[in-house]
Gaussian input, Z-matrix of N, CA and C with variables (Angstrom, degrees):
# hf/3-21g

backbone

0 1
 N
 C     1     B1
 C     2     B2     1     A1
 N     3     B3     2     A2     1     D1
 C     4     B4     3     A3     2     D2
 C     5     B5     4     A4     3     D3
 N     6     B6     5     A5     4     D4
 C     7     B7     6     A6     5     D5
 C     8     B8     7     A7     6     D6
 N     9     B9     8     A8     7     D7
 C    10    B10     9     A9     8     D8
 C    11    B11    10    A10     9     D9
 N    12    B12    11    A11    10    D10
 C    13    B13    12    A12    11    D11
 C    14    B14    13    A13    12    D12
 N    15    B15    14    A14    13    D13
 C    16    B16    15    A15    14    D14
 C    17    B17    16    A16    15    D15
 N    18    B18    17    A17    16    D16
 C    19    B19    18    A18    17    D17
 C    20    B20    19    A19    18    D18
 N    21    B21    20    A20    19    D19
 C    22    B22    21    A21    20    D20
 C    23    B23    22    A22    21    D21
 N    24    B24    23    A23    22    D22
 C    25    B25    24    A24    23    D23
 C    26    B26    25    A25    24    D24
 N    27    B27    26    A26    25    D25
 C    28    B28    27    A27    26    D26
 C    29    B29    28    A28    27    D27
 N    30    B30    29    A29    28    D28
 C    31    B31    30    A30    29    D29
 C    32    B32    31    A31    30    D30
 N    33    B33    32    A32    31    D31
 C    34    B34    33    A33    32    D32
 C    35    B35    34    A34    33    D33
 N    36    B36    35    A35    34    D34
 C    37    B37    36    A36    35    D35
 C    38    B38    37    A37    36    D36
 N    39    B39    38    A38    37    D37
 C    40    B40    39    A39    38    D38
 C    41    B41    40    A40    39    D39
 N    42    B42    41    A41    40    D40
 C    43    B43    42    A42    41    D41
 C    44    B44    43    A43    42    D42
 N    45    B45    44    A44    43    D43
 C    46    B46    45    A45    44    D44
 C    47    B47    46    A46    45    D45
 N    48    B48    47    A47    46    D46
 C    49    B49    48    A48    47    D47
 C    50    B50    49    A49    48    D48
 N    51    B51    50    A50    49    D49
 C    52    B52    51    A51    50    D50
 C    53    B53    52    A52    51    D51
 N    54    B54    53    A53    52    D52
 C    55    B55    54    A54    53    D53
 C    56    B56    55    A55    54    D54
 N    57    B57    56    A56    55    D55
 C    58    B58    57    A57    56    D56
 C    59    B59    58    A58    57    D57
 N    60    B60    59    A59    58    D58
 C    61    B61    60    A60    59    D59
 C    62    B62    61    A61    60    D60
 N    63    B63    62    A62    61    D61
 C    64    B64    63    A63    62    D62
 C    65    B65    64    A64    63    D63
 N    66    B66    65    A65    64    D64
 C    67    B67    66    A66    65    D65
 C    68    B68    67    A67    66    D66
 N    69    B69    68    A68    67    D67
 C    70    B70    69    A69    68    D68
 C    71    B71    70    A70    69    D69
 N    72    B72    71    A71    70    D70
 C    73    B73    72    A72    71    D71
 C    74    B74    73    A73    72    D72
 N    75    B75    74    A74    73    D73
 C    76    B76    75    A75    74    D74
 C    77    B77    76    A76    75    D75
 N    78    B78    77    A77    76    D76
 C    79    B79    78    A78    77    D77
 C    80    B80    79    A79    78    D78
 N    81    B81    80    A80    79    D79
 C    82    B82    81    A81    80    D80
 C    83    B83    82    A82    81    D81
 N    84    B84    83    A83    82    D82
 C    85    B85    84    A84    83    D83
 C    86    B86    85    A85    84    D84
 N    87    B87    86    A86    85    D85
 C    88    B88    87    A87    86    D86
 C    89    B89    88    A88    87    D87
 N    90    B90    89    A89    88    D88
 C    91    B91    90    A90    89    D89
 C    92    B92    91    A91    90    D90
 N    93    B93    92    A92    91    D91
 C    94    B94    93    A93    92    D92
 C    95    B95    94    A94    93    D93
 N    96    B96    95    A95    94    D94
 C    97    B97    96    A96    95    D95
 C    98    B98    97    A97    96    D96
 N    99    B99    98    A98    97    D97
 C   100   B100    99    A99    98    D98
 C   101   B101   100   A100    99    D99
 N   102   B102   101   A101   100   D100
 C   103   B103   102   A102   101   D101
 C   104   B104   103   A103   102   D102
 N   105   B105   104   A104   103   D103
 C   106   B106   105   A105   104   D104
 C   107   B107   106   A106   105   D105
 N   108   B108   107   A107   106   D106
 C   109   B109   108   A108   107   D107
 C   110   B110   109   A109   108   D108
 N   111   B111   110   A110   109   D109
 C   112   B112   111   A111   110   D110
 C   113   B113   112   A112   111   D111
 N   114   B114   113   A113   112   D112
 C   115   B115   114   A114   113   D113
 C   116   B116   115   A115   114   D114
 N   117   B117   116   A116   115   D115
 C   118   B118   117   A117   116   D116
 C   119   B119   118   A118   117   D117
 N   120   B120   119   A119   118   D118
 C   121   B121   120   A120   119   D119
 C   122   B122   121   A121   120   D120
 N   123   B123   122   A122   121   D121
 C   124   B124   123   A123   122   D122
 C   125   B125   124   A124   123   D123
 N   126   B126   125   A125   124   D124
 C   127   B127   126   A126   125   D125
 C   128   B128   127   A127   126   D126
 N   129   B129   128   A128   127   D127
 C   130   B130   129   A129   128   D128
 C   131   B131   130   A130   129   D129
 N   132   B132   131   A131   130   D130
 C   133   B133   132   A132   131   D131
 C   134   B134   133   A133   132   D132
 N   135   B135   134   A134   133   D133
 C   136   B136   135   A135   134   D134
 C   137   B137   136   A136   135   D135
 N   138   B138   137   A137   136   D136
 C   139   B139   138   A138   137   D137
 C   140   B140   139   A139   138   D138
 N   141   B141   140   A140   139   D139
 C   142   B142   141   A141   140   D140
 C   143   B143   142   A142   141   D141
 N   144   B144   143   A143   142   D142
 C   145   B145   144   A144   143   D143
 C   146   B146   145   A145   144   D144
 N   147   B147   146   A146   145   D145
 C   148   B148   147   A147   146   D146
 C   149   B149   148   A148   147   D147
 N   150   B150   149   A149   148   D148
 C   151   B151   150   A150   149   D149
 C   152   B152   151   A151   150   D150
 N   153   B153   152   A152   151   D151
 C   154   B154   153   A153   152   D152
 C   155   B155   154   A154   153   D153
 N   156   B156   155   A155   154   D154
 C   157   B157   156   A156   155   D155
 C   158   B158   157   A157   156   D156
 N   159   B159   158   A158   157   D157
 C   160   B160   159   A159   158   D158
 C   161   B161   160   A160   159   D159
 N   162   B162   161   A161   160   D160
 C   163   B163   162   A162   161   D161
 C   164   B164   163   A163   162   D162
 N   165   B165   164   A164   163   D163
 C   166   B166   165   A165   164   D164
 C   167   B167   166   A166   165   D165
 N   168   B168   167   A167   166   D166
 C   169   B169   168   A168   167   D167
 C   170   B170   169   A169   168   D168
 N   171   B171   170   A170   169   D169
 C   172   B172   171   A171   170   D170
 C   173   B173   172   A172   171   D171
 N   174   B174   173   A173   172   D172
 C   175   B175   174   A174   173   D173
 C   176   B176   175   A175   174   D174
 N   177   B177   176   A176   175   D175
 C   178   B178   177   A177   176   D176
 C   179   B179   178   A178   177   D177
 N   180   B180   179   A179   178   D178
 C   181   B181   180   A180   179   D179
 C   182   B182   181   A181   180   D180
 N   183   B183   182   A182   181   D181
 C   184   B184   183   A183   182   D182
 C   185   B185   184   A184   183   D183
 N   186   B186   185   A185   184   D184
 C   187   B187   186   A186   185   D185
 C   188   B188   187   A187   186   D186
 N   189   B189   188   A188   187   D187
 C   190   B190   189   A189   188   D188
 C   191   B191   190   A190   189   D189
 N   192   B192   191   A191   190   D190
 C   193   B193   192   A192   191   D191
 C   194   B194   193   A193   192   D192
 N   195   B195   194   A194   193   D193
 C   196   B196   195   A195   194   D194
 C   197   B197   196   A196   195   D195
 N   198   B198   197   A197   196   D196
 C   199   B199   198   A198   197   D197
 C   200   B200   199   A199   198   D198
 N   201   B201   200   A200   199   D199
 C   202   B202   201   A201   200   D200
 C   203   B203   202   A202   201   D201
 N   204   B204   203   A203   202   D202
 C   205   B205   204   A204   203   D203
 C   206   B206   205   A205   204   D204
 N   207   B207   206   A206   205   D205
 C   208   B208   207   A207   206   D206
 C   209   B209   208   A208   207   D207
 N   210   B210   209   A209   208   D208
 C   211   B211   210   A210   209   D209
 C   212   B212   211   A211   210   D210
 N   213   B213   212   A212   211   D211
 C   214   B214   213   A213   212   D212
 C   215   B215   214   A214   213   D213
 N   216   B216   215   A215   214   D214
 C   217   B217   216   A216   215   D215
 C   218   B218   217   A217   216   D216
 N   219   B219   218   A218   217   D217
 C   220   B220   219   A219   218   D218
 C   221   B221   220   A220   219   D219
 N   222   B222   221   A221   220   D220
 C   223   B223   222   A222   221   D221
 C   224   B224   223   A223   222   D222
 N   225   B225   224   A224   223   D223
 C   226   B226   225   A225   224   D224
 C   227   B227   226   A226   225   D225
 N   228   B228   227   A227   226   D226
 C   229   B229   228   A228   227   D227
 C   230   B230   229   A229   228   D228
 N   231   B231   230   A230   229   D229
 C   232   B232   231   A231   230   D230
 C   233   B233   232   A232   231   D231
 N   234   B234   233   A233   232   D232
 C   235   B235   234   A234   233   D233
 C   236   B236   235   A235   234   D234
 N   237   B237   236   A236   235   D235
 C   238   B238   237   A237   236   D236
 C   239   B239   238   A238   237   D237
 N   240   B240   239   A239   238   D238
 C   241   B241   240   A240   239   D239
 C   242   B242   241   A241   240   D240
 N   243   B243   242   A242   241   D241
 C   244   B244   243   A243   242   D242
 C   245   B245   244   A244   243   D243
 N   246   B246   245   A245   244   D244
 C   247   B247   246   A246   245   D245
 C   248   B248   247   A247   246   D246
 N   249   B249   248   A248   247   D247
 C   250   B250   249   A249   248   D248
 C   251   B251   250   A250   249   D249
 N   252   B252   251   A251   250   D250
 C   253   B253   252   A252   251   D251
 C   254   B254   253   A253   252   D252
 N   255   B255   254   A254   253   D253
 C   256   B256   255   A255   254   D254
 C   257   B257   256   A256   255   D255
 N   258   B258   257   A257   256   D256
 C   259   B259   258   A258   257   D257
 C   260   B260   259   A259   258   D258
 N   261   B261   260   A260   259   D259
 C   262   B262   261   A261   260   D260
 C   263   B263   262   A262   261   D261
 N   264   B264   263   A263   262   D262
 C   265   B265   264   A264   263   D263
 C   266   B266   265   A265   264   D264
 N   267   B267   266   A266   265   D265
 C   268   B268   267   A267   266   D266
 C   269   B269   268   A268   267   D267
 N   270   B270   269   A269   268   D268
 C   271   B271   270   A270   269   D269
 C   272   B272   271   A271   270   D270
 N   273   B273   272   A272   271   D271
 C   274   B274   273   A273   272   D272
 C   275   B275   274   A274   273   D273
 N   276   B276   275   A275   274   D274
 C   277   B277   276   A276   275   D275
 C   278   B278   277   A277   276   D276
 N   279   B279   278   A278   277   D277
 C   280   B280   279   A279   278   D278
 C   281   B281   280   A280   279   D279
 N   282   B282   281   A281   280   D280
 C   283   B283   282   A282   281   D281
 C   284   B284   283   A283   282   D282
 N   285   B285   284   A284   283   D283
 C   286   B286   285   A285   284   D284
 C   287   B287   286   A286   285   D285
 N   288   B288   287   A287   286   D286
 C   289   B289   288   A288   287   D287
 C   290   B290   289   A289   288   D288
 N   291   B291   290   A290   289   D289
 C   292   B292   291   A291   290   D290
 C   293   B293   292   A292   291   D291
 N   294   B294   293   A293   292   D292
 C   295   B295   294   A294   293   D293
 C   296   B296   295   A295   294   D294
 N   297   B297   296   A296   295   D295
 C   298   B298   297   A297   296   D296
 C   299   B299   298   A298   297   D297
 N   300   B300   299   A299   298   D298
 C   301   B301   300   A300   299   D299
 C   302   B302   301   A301   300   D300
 N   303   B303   302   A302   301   D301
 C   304   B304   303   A303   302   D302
 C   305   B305   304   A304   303   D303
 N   306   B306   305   A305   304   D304
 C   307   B307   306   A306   305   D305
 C   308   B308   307   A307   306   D306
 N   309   B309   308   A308   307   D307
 C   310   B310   309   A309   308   D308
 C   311   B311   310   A310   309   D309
 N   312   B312   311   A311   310   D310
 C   313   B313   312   A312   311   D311
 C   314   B314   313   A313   312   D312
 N   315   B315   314   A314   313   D313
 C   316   B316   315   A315   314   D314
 C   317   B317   316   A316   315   D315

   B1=1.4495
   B2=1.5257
   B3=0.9041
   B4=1.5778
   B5=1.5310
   B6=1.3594
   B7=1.3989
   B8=2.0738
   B9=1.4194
   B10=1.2983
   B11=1.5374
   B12=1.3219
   B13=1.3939
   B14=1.3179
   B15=1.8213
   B16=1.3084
   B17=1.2125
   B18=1.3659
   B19=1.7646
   B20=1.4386
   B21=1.0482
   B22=1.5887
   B23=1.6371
   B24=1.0794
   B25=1.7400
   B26=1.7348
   B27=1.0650
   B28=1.1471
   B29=1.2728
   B30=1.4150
   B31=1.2939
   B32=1.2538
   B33=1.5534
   B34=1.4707
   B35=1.6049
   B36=1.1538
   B37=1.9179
   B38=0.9689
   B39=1.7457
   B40=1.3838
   B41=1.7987
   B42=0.9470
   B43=1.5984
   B44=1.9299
   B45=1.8396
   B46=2.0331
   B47=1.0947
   B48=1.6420
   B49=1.3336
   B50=2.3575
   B51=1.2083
   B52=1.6099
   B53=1.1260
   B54=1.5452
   B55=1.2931
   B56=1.8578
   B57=0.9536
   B58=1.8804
   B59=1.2455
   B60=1.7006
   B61=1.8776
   B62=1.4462
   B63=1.2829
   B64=1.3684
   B65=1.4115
   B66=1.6582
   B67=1.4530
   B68=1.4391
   B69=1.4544
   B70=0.9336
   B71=1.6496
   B72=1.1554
   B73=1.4451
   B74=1.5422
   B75=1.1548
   B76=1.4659
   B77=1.8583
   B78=1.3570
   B79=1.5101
   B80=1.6260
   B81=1.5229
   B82=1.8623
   B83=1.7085
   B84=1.2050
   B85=1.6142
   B86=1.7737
   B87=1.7235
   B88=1.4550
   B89=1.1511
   B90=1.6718
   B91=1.0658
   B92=1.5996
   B93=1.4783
   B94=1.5204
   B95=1.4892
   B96=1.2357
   B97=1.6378
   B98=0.9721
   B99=1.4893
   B100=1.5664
   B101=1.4926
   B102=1.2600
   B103=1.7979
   B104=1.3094
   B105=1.7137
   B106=0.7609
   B107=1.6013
   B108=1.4400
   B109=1.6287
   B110=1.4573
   B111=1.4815
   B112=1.4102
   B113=1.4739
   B114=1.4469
   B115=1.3882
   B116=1.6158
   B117=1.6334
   B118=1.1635
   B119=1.7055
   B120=1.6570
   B121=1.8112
   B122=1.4486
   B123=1.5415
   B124=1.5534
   B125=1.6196
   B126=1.5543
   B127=1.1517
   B128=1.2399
   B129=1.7528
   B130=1.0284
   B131=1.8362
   B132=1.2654
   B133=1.7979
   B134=1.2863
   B135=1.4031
   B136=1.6789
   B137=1.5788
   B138=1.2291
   B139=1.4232
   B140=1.8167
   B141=1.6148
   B142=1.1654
   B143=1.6714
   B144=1.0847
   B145=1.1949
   B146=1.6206
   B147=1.6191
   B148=1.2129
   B149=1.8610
   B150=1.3993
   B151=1.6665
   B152=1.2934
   B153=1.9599
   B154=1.1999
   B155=1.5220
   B156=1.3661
   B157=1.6387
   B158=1.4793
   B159=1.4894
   B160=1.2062
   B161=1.5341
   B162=1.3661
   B163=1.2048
   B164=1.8642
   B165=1.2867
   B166=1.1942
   B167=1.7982
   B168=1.1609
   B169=1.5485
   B170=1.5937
   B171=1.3745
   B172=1.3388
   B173=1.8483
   B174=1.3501
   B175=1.1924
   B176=1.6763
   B177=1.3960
   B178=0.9293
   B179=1.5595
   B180=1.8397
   B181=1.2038
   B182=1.6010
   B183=1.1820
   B184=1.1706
   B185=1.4304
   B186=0.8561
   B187=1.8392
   B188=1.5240
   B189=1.5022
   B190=1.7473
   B191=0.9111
   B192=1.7066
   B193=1.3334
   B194=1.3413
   B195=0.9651
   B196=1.8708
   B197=1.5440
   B198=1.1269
   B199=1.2441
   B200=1.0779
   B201=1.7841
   B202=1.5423
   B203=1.4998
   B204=1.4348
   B205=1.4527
   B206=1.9156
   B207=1.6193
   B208=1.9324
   B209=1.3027
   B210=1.5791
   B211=2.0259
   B212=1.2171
   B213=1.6039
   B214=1.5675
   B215=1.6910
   B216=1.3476
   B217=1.1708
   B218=2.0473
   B219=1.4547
   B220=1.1381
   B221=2.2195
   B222=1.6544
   B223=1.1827
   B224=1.4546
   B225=0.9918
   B226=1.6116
   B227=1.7035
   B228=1.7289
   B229=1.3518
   B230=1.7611
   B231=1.5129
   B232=1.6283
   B233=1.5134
   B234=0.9415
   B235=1.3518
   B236=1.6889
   B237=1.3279
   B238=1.1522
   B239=2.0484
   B240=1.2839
   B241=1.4135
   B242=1.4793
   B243=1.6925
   B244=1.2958
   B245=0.9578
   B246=1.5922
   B247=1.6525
   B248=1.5251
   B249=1.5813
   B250=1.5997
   B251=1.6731
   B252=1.6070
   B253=0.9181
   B254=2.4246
   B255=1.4720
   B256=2.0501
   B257=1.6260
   B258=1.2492
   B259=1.7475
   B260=1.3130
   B261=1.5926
   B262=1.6953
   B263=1.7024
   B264=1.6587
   B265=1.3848
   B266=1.9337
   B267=1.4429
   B268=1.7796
   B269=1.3171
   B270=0.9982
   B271=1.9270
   B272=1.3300
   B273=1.3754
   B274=1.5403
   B275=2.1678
   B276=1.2961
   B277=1.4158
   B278=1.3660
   B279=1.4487
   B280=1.5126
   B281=1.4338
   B282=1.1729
   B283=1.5183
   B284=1.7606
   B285=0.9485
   B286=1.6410
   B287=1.7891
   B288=1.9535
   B289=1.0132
   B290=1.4702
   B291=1.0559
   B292=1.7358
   B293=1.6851
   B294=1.5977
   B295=1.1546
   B296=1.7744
   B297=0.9663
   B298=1.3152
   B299=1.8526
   B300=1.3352
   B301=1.5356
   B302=1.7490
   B303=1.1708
   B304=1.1062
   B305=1.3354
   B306=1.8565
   B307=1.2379
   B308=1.6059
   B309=1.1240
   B310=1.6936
   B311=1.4077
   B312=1.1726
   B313=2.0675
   B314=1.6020
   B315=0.8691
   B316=1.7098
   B317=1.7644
   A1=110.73
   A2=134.59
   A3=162.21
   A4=99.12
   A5=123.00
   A6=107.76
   A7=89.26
   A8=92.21
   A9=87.34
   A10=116.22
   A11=114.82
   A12=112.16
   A13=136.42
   A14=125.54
   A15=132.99
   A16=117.33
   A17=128.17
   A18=145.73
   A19=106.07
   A20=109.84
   A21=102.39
   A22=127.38
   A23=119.66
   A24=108.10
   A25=126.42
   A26=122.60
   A27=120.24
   A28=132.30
   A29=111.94
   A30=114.87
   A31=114.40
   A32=130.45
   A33=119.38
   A34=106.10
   A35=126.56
   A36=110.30
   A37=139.84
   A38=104.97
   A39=114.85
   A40=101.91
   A41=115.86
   A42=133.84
   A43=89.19
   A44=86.68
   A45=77.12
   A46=96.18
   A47=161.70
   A48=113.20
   A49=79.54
   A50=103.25
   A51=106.81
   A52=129.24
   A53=131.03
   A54=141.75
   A55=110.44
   A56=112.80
   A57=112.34
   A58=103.82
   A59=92.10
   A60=92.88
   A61=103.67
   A62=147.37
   A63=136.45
   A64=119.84
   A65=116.39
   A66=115.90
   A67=134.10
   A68=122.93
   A69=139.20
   A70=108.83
   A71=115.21
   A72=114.92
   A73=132.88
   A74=124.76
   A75=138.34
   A76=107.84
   A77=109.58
   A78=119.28
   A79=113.76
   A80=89.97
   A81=110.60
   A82=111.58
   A83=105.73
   A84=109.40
   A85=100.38
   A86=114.43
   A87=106.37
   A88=143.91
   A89=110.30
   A90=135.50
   A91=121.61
   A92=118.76
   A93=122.22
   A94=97.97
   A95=117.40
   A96=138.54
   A97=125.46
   A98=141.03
   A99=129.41
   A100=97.97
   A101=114.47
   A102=96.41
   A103=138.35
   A104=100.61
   A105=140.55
   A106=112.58
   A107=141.52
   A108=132.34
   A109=118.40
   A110=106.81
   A111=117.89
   A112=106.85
   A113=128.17
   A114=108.28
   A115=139.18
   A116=103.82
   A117=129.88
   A118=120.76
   A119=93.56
   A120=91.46
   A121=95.34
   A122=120.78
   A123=120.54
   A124=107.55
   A125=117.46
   A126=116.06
   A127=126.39
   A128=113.33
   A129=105.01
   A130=111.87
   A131=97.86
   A132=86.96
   A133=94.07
   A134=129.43
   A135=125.37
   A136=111.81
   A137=127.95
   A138=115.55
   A139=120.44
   A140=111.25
   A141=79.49
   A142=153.44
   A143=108.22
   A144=129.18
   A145=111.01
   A146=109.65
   A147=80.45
   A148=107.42
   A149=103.22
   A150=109.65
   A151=122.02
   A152=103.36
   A153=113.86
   A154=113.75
   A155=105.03
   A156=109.61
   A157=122.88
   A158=104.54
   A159=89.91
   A160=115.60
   A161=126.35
   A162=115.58
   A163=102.90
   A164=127.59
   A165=118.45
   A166=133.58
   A167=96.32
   A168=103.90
   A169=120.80
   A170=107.09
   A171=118.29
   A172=131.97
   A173=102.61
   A174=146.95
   A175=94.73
   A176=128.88
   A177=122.19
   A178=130.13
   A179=119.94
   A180=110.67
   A181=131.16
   A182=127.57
   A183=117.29
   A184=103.35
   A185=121.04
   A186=147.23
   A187=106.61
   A188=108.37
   A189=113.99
   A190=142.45
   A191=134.99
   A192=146.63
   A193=117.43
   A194=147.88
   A195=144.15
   A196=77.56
   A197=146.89
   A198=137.47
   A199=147.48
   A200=108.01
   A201=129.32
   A202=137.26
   A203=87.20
   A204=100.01
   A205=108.74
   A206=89.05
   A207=99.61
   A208=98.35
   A209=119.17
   A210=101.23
   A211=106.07
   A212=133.24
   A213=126.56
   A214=108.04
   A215=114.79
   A216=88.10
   A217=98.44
   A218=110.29
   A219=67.50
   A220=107.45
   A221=101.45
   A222=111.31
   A223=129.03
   A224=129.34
   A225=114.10
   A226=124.51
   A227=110.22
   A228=108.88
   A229=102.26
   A230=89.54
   A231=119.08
   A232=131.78
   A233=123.37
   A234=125.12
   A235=108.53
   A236=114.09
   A237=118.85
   A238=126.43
   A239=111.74
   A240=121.52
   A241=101.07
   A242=101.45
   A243=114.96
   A244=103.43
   A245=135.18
   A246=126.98
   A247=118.58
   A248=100.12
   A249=102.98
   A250=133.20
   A251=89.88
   A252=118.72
   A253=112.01
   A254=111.93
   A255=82.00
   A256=94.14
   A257=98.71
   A258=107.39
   A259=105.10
   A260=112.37
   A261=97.59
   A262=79.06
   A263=94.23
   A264=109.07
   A265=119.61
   A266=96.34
   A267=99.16
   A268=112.47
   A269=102.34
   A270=106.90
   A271=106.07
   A272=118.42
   A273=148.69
   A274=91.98
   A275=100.53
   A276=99.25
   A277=120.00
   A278=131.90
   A279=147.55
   A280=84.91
   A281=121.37
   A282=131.54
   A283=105.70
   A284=99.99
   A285=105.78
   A286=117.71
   A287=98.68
   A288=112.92
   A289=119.67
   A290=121.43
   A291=137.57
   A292=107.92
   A293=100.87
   A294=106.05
   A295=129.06
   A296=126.19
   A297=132.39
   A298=106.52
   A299=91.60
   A300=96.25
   A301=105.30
   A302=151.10
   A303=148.59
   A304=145.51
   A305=88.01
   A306=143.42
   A307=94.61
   A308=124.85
   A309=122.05
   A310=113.86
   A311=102.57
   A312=95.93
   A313=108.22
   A314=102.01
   A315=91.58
   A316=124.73
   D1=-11.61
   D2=-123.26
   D3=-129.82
   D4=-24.69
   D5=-149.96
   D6=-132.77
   D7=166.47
   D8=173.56
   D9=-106.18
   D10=161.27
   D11=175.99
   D12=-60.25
   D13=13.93
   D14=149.77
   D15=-103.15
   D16=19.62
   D17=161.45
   D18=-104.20
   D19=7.97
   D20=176.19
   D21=-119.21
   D22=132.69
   D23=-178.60
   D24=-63.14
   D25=142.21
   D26=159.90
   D27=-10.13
   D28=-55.02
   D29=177.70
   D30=-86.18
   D31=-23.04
   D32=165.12
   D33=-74.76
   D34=-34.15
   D35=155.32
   D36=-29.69
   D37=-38.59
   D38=-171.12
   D39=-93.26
   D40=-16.73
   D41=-170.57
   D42=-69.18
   D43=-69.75
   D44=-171.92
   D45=-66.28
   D46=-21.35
   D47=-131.01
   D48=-102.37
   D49=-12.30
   D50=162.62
   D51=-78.85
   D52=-12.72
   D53=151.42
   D54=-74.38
   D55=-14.60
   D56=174.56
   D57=-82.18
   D58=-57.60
   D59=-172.15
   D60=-61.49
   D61=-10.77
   D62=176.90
   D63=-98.31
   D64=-8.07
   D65=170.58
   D66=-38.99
   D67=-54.04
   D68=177.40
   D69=-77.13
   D70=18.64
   D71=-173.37
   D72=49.24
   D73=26.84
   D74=-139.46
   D75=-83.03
   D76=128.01
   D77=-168.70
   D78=-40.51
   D79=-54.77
   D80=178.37
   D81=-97.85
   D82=117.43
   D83=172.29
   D84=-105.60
   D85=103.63
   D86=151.42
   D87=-105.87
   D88=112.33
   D89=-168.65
   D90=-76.62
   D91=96.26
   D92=-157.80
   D93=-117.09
   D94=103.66
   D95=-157.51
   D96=54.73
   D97=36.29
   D98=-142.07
   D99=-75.40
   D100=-21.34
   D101=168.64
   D102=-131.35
   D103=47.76
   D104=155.93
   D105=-17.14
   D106=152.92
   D107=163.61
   D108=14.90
   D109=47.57
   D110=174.42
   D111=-118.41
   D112=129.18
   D113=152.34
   D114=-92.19
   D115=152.91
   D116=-154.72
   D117=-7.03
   D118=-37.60
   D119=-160.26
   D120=-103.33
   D121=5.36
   D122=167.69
   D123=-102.59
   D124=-11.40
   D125=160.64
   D126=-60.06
   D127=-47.06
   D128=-172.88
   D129=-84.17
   D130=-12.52
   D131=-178.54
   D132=-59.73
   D133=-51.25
   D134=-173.78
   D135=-57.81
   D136=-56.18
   D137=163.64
   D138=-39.15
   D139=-63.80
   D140=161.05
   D141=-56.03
   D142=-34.16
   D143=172.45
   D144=-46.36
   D145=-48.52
   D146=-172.87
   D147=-96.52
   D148=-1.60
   D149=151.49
   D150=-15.93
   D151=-66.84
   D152=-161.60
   D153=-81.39
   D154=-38.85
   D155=157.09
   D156=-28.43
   D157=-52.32
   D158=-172.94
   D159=-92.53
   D160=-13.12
   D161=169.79
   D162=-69.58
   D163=-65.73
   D164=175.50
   D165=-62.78
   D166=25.70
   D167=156.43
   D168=-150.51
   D169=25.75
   D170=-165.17
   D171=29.99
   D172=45.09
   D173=-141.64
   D174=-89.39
   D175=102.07
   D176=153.13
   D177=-66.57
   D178=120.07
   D179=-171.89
   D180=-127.26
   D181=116.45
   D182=-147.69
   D183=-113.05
   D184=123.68
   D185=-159.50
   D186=-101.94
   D187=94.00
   D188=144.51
   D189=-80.03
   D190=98.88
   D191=-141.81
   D192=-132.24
   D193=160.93
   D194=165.53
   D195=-130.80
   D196=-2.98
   D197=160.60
   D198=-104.75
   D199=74.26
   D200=177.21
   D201=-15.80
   D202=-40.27
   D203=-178.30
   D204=-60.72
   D205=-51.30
   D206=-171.93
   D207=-72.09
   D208=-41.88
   D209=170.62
   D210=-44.89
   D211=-57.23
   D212=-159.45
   D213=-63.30
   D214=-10.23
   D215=-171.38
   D216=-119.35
   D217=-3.93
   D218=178.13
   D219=-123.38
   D220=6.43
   D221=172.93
   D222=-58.37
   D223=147.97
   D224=156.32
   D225=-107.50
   D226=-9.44
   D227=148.81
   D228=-154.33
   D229=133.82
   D230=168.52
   D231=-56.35
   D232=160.09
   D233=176.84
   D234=-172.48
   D235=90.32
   D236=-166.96
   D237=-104.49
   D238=95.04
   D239=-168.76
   D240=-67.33
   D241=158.01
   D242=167.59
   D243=-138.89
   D244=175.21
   D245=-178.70
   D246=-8.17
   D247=63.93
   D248=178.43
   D249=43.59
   D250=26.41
   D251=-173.65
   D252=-113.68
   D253=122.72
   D254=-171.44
   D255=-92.80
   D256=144.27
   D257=-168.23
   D258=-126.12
   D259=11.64
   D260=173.04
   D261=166.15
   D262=138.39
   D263=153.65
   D264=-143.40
   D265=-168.04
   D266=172.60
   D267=122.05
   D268=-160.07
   D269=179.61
   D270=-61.80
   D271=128.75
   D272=173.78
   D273=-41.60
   D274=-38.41
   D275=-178.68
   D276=-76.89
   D277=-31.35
   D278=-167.58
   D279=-90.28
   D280=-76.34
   D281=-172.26
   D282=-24.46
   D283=-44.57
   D284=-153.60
   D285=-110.73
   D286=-14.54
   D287=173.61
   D288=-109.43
   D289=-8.49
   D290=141.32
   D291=-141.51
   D292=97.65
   D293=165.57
   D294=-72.99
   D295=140.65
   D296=-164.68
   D297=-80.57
   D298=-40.03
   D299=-153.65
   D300=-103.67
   D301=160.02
   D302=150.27
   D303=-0.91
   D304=-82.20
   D305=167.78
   D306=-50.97
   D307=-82.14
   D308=176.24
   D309=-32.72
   D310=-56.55
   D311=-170.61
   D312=-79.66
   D313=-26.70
   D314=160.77
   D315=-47.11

């Protein structure tokens, strides 16, 4: 509390700026890169983190990614755009285990 927000790391940024969005207790949390220019093992504390959020607040959470790989592993249904265009959705498992579209199986 003490410090200002250019004394702080990345990953404690991403920590408060997920403790704000959860103040008000809010049904839908959207998460639009949350781990973004993070590395790997501060990614996943933030993935988990907001894991647990959402199991312990019954927290619907909706994940903006260009990164397929972290949708496949931590979604339970997909929805995958292409030139701002949605070219396939459904279970994180169908989606990803016969992809429809190109762009996905790439």
């Amino acid at each position: 509390m003490a410090r200002y927000a250019h004394e702080l790391s990345c990953g404690m940024c991403q920590r408060i700026a997920v403790a704000i969005a959860l103040c008000n207790r809010p049904k839908l949390l959207i998460a639009d890169e949350p781990t973004s220019a993070l590395d790997p093992s501060i990614q996943a504390q933030i993935l988990q983190l907001l894991q647990d959020m959402k199991r312990r607040r019954d927290l619907a959470l909706l994940l903006i990614s260009h990164d397929l790989a972290l949708a496949s592993q931590v979604a339970e249904r997909v929805a995958v755009m292409y030139c701002g265009r949605l070219v396939e959705s459904g279970p994180a498992s169908d989606v990803f285990g016969r992809p429809a579209h190109p762009y996905t199986s790439a």
